[in-house]
MDAnalysis code that builds the backbone (N, CA, C; Angstrom):
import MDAnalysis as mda
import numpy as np

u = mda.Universe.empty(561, n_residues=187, atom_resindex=np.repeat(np.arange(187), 3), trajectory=True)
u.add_TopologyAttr("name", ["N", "CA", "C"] * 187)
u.add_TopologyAttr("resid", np.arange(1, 188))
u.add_TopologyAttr("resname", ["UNK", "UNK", "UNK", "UNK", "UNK", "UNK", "UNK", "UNK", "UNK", "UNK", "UNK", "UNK", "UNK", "UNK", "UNK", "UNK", "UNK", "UNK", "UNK", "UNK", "UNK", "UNK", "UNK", "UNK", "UNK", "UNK", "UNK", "UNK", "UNK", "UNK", "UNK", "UNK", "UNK", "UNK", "UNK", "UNK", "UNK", "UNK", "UNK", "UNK", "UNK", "UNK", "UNK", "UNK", "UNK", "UNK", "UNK", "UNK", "UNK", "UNK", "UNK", "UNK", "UNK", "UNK", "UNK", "UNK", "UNK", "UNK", "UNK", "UNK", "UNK", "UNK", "UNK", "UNK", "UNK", "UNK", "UNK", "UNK", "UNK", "UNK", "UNK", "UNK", "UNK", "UNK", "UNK", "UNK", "UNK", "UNK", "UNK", "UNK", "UNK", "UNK", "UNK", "UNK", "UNK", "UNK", "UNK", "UNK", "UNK", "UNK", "UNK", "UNK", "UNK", "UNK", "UNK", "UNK", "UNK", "UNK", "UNK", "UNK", "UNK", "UNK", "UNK", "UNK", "UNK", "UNK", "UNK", "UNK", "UNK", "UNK", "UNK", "UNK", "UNK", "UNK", "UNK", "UNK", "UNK", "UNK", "UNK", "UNK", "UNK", "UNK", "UNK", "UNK", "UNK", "UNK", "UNK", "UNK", "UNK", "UNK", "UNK", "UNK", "UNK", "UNK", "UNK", "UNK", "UNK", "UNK", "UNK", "UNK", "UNK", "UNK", "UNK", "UNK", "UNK", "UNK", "UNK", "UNK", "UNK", "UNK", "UNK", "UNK", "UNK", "UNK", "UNK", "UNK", "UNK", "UNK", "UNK", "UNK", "UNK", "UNK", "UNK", "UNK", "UNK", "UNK", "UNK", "UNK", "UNK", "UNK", "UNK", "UNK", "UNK", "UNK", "UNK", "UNK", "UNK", "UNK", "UNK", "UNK", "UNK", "UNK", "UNK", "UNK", "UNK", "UNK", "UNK"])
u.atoms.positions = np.array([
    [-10.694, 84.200, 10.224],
    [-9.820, 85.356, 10.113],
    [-10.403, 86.276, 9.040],
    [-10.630, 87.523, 9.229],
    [-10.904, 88.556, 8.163],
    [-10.288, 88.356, 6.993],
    [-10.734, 89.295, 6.308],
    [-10.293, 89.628, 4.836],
    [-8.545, 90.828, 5.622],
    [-9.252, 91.319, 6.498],
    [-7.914, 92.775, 6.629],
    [-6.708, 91.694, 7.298],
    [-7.040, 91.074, 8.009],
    [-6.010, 90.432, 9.371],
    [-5.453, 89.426, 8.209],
    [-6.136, 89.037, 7.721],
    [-5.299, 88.364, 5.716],
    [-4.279, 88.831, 5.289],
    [-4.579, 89.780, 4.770],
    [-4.017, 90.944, 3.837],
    [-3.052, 91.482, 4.814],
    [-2.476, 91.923, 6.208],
    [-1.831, 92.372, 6.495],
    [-1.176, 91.106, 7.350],
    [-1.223, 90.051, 7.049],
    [-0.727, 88.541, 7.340],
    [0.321, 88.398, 6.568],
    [-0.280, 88.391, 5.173],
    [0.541, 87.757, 3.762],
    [1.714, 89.347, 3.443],
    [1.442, 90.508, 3.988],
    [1.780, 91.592, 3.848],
    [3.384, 91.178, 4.641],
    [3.120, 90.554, 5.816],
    [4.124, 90.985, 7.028],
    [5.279, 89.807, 6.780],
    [4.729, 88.736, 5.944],
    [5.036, 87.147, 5.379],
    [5.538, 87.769, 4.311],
    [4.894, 88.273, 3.395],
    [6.481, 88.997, 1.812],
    [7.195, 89.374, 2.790],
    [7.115, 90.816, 3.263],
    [8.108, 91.543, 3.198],
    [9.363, 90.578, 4.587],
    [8.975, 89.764, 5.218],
    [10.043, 89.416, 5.865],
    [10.537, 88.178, 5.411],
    [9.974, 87.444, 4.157],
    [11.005, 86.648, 3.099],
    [11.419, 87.371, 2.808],
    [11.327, 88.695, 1.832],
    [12.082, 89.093, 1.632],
    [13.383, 89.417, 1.944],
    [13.526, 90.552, 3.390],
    [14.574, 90.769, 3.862],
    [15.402, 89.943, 4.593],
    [14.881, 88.604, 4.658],
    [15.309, 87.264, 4.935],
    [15.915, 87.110, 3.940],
    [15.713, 86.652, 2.570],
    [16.715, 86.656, 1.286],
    [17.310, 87.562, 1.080],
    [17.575, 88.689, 1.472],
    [18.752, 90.045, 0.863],
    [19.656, 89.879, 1.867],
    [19.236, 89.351, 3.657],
    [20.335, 89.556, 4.288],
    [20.762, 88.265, 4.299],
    [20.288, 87.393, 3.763],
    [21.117, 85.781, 3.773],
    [21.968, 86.011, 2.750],
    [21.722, 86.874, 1.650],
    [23.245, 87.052, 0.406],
    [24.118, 87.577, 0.958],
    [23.508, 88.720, 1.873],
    [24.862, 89.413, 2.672],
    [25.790, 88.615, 3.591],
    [24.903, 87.945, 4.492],
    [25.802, 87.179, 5.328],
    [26.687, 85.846, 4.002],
    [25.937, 85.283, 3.149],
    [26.991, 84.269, 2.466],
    [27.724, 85.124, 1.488],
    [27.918, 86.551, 1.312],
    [28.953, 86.691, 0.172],
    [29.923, 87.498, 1.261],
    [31.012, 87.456, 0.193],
    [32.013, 88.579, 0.967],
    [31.470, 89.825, 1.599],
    [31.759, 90.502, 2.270],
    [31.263, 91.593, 3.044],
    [32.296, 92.737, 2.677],
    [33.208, 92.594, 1.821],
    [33.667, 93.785, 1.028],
    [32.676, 93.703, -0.502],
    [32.362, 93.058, -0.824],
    [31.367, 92.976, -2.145],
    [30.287, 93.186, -1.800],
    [29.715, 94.836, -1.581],
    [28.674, 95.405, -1.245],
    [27.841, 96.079, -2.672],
    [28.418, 95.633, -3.601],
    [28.134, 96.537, -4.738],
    [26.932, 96.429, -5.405],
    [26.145, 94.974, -5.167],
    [25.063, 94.680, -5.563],
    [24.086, 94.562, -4.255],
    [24.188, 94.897, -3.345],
    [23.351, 95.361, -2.139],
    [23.089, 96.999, -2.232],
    [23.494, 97.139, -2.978],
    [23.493, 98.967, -2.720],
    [21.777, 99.411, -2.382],
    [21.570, 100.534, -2.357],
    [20.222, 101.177, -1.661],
    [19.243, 101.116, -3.089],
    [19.932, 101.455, -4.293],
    [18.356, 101.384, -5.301],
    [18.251, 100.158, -6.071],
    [19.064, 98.840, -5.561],
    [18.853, 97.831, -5.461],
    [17.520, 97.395, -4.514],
    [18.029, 97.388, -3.391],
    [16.788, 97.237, -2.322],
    [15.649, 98.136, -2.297],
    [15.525, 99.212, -3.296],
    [14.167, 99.828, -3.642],
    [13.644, 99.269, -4.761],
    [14.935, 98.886, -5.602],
    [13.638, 98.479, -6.582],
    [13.438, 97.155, -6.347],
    [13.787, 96.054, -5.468],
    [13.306, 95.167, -5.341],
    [12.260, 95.468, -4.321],
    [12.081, 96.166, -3.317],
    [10.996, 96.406, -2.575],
    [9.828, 96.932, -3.074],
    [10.202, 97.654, -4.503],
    [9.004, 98.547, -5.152],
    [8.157, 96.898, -6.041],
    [8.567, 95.925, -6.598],
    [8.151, 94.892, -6.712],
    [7.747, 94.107, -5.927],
    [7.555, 94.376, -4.884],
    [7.204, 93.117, -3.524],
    [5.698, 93.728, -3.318],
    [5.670, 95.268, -3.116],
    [4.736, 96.212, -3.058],
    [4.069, 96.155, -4.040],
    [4.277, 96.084, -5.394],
    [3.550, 95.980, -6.537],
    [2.641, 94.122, -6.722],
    [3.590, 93.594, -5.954],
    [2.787, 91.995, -6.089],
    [1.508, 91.982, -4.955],
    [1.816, 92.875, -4.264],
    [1.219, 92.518, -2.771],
    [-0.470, 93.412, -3.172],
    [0.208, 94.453, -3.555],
    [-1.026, 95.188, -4.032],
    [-1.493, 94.232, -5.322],
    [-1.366, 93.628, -6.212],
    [-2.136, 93.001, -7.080],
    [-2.750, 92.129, -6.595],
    [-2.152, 91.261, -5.367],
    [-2.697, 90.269, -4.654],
    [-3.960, 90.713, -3.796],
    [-3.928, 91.755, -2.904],
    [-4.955, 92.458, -2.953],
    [-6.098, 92.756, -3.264],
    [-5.971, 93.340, -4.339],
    [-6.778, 93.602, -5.322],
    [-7.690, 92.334, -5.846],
    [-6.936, 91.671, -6.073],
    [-7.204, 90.123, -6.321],
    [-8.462, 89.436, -5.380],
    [-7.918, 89.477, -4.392],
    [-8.638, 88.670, -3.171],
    [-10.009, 89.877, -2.760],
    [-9.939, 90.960, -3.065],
    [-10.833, 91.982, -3.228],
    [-11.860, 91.968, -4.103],
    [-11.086, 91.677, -5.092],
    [-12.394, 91.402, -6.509],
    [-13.326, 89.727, -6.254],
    [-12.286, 88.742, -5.735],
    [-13.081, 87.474, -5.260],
    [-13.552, 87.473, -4.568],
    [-14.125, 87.725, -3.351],
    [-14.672, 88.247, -2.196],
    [-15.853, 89.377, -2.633],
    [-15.731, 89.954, -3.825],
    [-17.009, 91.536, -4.373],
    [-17.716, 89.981, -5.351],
    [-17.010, 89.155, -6.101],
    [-18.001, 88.202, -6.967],
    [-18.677, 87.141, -6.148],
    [-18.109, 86.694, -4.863],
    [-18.763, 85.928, -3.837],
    [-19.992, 86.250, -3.445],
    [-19.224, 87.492, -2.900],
    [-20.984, 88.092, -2.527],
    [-21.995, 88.619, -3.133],
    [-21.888, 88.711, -4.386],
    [-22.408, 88.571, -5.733],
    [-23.445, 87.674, -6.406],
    [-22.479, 86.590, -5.996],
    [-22.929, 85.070, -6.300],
    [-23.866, 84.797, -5.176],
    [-23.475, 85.350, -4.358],
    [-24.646, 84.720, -2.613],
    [-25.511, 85.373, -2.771],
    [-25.891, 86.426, -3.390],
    [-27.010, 87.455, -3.338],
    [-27.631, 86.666, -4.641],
    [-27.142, 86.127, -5.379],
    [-27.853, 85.875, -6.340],
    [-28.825, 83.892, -6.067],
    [-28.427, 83.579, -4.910],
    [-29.124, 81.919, -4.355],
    [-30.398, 82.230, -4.052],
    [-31.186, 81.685, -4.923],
    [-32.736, 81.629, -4.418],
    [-33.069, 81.520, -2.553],
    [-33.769, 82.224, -2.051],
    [-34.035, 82.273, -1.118],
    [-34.997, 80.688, -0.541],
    [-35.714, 80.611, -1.918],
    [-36.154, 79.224, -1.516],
    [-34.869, 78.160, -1.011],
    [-33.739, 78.038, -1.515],
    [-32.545, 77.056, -1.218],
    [-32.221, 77.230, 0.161],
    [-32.094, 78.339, 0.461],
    [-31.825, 78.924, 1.640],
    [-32.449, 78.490, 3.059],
    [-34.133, 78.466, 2.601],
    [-34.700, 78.565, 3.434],
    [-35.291, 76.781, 4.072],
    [-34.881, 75.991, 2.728],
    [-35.123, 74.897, 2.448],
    [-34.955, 74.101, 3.663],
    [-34.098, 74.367, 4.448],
    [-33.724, 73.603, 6.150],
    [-34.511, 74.192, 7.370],
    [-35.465, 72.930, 7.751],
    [-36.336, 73.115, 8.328],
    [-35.440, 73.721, 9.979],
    [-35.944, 74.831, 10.435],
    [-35.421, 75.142, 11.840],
    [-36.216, 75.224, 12.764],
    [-36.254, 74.080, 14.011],
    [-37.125, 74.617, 14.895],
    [-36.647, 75.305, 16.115],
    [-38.208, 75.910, 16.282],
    [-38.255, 76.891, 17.091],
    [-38.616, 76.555, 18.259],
    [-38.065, 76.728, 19.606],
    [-38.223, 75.823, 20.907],
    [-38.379, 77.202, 22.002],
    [-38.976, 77.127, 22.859],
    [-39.391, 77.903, 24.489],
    [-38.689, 77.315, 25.267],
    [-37.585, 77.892, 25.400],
    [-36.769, 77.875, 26.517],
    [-36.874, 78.038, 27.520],
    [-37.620, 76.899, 28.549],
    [-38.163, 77.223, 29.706],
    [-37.195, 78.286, 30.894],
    [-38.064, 79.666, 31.507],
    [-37.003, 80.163, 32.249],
    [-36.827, 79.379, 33.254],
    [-37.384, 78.461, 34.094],
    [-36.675, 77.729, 35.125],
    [-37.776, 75.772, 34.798],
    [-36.760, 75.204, 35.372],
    [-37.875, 74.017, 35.425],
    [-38.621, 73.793, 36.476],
    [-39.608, 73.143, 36.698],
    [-40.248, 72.937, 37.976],
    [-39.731, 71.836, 38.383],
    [-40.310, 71.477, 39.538],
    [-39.501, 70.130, 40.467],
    [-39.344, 68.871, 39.709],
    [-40.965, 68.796, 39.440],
    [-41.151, 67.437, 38.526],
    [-40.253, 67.795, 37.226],
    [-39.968, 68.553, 36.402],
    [-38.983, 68.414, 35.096],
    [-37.475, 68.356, 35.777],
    [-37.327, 69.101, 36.639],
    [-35.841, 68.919, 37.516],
    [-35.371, 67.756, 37.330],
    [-36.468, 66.778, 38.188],
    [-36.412, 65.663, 38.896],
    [-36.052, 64.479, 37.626],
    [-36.734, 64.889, 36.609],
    [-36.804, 64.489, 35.002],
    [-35.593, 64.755, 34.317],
    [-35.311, 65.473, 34.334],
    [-33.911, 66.067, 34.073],
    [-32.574, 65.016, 34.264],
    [-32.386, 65.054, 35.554],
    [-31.510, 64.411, 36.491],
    [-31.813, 62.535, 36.204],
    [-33.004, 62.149, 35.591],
    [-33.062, 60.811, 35.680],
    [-32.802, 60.412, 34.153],
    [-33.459, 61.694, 33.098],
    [-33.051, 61.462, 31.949],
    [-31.590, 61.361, 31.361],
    [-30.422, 62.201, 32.214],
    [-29.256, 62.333, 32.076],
    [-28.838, 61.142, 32.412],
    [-28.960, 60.606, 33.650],
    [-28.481, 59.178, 33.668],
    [-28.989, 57.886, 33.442],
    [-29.987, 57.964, 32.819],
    [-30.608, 56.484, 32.016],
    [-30.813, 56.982, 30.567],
    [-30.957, 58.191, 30.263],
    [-31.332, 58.053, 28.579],
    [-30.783, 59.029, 27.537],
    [-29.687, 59.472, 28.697],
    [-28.771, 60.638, 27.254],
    [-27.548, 59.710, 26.707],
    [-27.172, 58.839, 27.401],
    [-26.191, 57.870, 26.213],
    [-26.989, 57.887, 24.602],
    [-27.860, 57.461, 25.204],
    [-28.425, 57.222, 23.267],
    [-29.682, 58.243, 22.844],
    [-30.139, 58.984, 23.319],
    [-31.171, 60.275, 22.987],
    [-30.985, 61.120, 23.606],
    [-31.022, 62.203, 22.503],
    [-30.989, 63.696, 22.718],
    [-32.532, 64.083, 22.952],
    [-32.339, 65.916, 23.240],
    [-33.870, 65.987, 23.364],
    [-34.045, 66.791, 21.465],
    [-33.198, 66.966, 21.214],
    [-33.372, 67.640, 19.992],
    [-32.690, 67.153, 18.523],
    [-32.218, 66.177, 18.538],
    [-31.528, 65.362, 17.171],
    [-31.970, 64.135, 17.630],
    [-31.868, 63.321, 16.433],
    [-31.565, 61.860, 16.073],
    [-30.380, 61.616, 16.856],
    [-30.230, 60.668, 17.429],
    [-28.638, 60.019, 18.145],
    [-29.114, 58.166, 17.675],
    [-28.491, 57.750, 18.681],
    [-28.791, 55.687, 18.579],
    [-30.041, 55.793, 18.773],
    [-31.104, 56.381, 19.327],
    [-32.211, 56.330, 19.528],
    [-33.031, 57.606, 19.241],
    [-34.310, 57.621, 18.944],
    [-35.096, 59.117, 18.375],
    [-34.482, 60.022, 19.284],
    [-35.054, 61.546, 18.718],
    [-35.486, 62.729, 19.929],
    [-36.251, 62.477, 20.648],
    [-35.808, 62.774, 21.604],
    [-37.539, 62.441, 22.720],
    [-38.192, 63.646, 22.873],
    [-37.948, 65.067, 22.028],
    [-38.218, 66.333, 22.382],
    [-40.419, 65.863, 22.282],
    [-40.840, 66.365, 22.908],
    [-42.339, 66.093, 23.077],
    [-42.874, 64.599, 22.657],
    [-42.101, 63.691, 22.762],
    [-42.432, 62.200, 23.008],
    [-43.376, 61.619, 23.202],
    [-44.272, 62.197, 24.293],
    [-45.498, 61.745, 25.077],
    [-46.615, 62.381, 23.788],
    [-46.553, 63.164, 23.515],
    [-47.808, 63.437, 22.444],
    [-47.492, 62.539, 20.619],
    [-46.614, 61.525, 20.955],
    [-46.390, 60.929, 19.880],
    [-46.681, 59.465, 20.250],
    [-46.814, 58.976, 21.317],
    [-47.417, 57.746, 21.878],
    [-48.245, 57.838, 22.955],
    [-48.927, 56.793, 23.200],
    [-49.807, 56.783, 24.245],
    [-49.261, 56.798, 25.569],
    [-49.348, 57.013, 26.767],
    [-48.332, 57.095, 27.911],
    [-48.084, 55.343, 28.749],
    [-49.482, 54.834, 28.497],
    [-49.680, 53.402, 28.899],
    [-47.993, 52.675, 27.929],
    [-48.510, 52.758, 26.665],
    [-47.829, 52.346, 25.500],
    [-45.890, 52.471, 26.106],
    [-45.883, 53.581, 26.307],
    [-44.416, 54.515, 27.153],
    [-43.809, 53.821, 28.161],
    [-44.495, 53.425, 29.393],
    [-44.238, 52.819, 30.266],
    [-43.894, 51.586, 29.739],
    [-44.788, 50.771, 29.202],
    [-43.930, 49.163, 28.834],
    [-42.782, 49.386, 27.367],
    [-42.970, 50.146, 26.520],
    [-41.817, 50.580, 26.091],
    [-40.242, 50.854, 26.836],
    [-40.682, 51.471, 27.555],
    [-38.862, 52.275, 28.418],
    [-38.773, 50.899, 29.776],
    [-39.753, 50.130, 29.982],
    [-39.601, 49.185, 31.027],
    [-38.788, 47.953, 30.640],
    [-39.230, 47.510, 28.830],
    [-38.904, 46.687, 28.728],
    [-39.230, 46.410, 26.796],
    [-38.408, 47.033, 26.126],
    [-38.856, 47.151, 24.776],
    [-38.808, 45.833, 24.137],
    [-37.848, 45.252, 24.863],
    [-37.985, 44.002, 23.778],
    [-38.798, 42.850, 23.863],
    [-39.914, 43.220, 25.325],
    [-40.984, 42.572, 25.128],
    [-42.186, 43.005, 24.464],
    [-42.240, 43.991, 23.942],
    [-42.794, 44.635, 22.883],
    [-42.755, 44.127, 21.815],
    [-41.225, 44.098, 21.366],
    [-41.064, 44.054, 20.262],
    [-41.069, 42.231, 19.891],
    [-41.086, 41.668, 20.529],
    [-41.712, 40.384, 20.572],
    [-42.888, 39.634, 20.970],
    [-43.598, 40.955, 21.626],
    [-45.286, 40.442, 21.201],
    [-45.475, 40.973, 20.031],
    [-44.746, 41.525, 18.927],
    [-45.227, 41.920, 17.617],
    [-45.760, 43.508, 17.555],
    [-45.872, 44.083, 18.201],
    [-46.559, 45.530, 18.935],
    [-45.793, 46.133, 17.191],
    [-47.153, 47.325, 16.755],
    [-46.542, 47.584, 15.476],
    [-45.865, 48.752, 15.478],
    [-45.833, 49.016, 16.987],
    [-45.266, 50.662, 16.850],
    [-43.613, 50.321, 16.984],
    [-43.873, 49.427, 18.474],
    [-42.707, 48.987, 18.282],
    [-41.637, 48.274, 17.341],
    [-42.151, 47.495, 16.221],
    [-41.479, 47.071, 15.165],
    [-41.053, 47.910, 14.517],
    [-41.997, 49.319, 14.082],
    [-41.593, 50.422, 13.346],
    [-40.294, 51.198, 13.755],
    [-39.921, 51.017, 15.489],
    [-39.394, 51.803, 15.082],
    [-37.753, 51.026, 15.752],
    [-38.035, 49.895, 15.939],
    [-36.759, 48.489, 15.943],
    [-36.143, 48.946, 15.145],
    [-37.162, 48.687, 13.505],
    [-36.429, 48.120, 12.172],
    [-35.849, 49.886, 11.792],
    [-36.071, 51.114, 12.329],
    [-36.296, 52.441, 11.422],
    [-34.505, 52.373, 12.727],
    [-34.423, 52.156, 13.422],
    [-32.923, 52.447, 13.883],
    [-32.383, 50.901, 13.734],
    [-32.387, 50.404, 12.692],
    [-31.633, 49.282, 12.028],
    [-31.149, 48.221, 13.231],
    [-32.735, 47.901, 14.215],
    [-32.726, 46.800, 15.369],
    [-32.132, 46.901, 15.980],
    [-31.958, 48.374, 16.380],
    [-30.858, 48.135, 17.333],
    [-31.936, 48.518, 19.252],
    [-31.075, 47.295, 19.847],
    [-31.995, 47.134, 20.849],
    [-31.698, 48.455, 21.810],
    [-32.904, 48.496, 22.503],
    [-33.165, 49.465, 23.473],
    [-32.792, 49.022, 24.653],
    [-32.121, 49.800, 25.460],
    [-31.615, 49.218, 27.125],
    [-33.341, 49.188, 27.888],
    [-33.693, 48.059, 28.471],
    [-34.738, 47.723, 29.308],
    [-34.112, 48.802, 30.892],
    [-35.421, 49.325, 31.448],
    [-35.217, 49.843, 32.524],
    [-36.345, 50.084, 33.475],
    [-36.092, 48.501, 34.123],
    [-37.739, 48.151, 34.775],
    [-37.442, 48.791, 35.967],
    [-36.446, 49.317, 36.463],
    [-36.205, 49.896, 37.926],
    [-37.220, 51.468, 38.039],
    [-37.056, 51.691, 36.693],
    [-37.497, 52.916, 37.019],
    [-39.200, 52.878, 36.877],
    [-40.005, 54.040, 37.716],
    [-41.439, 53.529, 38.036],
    [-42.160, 54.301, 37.030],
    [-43.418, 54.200, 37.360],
    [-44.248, 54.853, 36.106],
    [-43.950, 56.573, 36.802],
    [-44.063, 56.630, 37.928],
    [-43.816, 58.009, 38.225],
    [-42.656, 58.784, 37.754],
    [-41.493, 57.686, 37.758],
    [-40.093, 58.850, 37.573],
    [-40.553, 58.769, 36.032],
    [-40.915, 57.706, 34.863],
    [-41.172, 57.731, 33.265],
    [-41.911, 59.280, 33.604],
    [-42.720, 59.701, 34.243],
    [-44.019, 60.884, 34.352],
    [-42.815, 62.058, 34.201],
    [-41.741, 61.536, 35.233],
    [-40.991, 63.060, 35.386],
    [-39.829, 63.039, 34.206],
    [-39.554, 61.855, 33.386],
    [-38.590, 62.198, 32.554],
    [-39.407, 62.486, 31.242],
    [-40.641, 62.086, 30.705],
    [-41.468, 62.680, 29.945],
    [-41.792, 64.094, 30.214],
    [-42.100, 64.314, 31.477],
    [-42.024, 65.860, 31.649],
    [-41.303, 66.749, 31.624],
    [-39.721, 66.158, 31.591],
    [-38.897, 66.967, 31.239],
    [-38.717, 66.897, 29.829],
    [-38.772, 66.118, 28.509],
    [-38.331, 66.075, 27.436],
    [-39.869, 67.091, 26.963],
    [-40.991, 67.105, 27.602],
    [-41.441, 68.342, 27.127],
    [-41.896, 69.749, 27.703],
    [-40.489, 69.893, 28.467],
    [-40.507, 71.127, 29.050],
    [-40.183, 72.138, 28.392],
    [-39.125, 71.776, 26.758],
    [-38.968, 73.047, 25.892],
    [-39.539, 72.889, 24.516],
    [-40.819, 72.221, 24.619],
    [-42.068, 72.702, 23.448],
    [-42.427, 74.496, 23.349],
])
């Protein structure tokens, strides 16, 4: 919500406590005892509602001028300190990443993304981080890997705190071709 849609929030919130409390005295006192309702009663209590509202104002005006004050004054190095990458958004996929697509969604987006850490790495460009031989008995069957001792595979057991990998010998070296080809279709 803005700074204005604020300010004319808390604006619309006084003034209708207010006239919420002047006409709740009216309705609980006698209604011949009008004498302390009179009209420069209700101005000068309105000229104080106006006078708080504008200080409040003012207020939230001056905190908001030292904020941005303070933000102009953060090293740009701090700022810049979070690494962001930059990805090619493929305009269409081809068959083979399609096809990759569709097999990666249902065997390997439970636990990997193509672009964060999840239960298992990013797979964003995967294939240029292992060998493809290496890939295939990995995604076929990791935990025979990881029990012939394989050091890549230990590295990276113990780096997601052992937690086992779903084996998925159904799938062939061709469809691994098309779901690798899709995790680097937006390098």
């Amino acid at each position: 919500m803005s700074i204005v849609k604020t300010s004319f929030f808390l604006v619309y919130l006084s003034f209708g406590s207010y006239f919420y409390c002047v006409f709740r005295r009216f309705r609980e006192s006698d209604k011949t005892k009008l004498n302390y309702l009179t009209i420069s009663t209700i101005l000068e209590s309105l000229t104080k509602v106006i006078a708080y509202i504008f200080t409040f104002l003012i207020t939230a005006v001056a905190i908001c001028f030292v904020l941005v004050l303070y933000i102009g004054t953060i090293p740009q190095e701090t700022i810049a300190a979070v690494p962001v990458k930059i990805i090619d958004v493929p305009k269409k996929l081809t068959k083979q990443q399609g096809k990759g697509q569709v097999l990666f969604k249902a065997n390997c987006s439970s636990c990997h993304k193509l672009f964060k850490r999840s239960t298992g790495p990013e797979l964003l460009g995967i294939s240029e981080k292992y060998e493809r031989e290496w890939l295939y008995s990995w995604i076929k069957n990791s935990q025979e890997l990881i029990s012939s001792g394989d050091v890549q595979a230990m590295r990276i057991y113990n780096e997601y705190k052992q937690t086992n990998m779903n084996s998925f010998p159904q799938l062939s070296n061709e469809d691994i071709d098309d779901i690798l080809a899709y995790t680097n279709a937006y390098q």
